[in-house]
Phi, psi and omega in degrees: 000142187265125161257157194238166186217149168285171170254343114021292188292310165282026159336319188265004154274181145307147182272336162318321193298312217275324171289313160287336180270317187292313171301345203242352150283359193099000180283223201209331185198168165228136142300118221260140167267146208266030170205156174071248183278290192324301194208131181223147153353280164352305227303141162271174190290344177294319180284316211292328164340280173327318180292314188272308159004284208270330170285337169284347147302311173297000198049056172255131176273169165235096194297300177213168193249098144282077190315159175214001151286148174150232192064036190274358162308290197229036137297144167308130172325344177292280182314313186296274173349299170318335208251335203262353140320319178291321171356253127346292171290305164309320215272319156326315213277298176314347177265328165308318170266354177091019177271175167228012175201171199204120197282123180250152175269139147277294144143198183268199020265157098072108161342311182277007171221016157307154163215151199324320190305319191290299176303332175296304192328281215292315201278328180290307154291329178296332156310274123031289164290300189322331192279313182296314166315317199302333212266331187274009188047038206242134180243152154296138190227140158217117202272143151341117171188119166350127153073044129235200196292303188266115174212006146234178177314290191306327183275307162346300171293325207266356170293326176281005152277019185213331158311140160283316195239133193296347141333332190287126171208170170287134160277161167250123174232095184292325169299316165309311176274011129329298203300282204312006155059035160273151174307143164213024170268230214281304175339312164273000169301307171317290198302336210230036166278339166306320182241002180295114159273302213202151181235107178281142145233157190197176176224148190229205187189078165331131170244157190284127204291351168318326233263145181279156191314111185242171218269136193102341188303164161213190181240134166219128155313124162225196188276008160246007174112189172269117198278159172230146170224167181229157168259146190234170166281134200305139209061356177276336178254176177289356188276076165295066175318010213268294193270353105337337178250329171315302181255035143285291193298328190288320184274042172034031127023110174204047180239192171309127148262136163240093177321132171231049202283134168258016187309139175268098153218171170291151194321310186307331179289010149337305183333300214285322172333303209291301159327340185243356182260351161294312201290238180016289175291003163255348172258000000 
């Protein structure tokens, strides 16, 4: 398995900056997030130029375009047009960098308060990009992920029951199906291997709703309301990644992990991350 470090985390940098810090940590690629300085649809051909320049000085593969279009369940048809144009372009972009896949929102509301429409919507554009993809050898990601239509294994399915084209797979994101009080071990792993593309890992932490405001919380809706969580380092939040590399290992997993920590530390504490997902990939 290859690890990727998200770009993301360096936000507040340059993508040289950003770049130079994920290589002189030891990663094997970075995952470009697909909005802001680093890389946007927008972006012109001189700068996504610049992007490959500099990961390739660094020996970085860029594995995937963590893309941000989509919402396409209960976006307007206007918007929808719009996110699969943002598309378009990342699909362009992509070809440019030697990435092979590109993460689409399906979008909500929250899998336990979905209804059949929002997924036939969201399964019709998603169709749609994959069909603009498939020529370019390019796959559609659609991630795990707290308050949309996929936030377990079983919602994964039921969306892929409605999907065409076989380019469409899964990110597996166990902290997002923590908040979201989903399996996120071997099992789901098991379920969502035909289509297992890609791997996020990260670690989060239920707070106690007592607790005075602390650095990093956000709020996500679950099926207990709305929760605060803070993000952590790995073994440091409730997210056991112990049974995620256990069926990893069991369906011979032999694609990207991408550290995505978002914890408020600085970006370099990634390092312990990385380090602790080497220890993992050795038993």
């Amino acid at each position: 398995m290859n690890i990727a470090a998200f770009s993301g985390a360096y936000s507040a940098s340059n993508f040289r900056e950003a770049a130079s810090a994920v290589s002189r940590l030891g990663f094997q690629g970075i995952e470009i997030a697909a909005r802001g300085s680093h890389l946007a649809p927008a972006s012109t051909a001189d700068q996504v130029r610049e992007v490959k320049a500099i990961a390739d000085g660094h020996g970085l593969a860029i594995p995937v375009l963590a893309g941000y279009a989509g919402g396409f369940s209960t976006a307007a048809d206007e918007a929808c047009e719009q996110a699969y144009g943002d598309f378009l372009e990342l699909l362009e972009i992509a070809g440019e960098l030697g990435a092979g896949a590109i993460r689409v929102q399906p979008g909500g509301p929250n899998a336990f308060l979905a209804e059949p429409g929002h997924y036939e919507r969201a399964a019709r554009w998603l169709d749609r990009c994959a069909e603009a993809a498939q020529p370019c050898g390019v796959n559609v990601l659609v991630e795990l992920h707290n308050e949309t239509l996929v936030e377990s294994a079983d919602d994964a399915q039921r969306l892929l029951d409605l999907l065409e084209w076989d380019n469409i797979g899964w990110i597996h994101d166990a902290g997002n199906m923590y908040i979201s009080g989903a399996d996120y071990g071997a099992d789901s792993v098991r379920k969502l291997r035909s289509r297992l593309f890609h791997v996020h890992v990260k670690d989060e932490r239920r707070l106690d709703p007592q607790l005075p405001p602390q650095p990093g919380e956000f709020t996500a809706r679950t099926r207990r309301g709305d929760e605060r969580f803070v993000p952590c380092l790995l073994g440091e939040g409730e997210a056991d990644h112990h049974g995620l590399f256990a069926g990893l290992a069991e369906i011979a997993y032999t694609g990207w992990i991408t550290l995505e920590c978002h914890a408020p530390l600085p970006p370099d504490a990634m390092a312990a991350d990385l380090k602790t997902v080497r220890t993992f990939l050795n038993y």
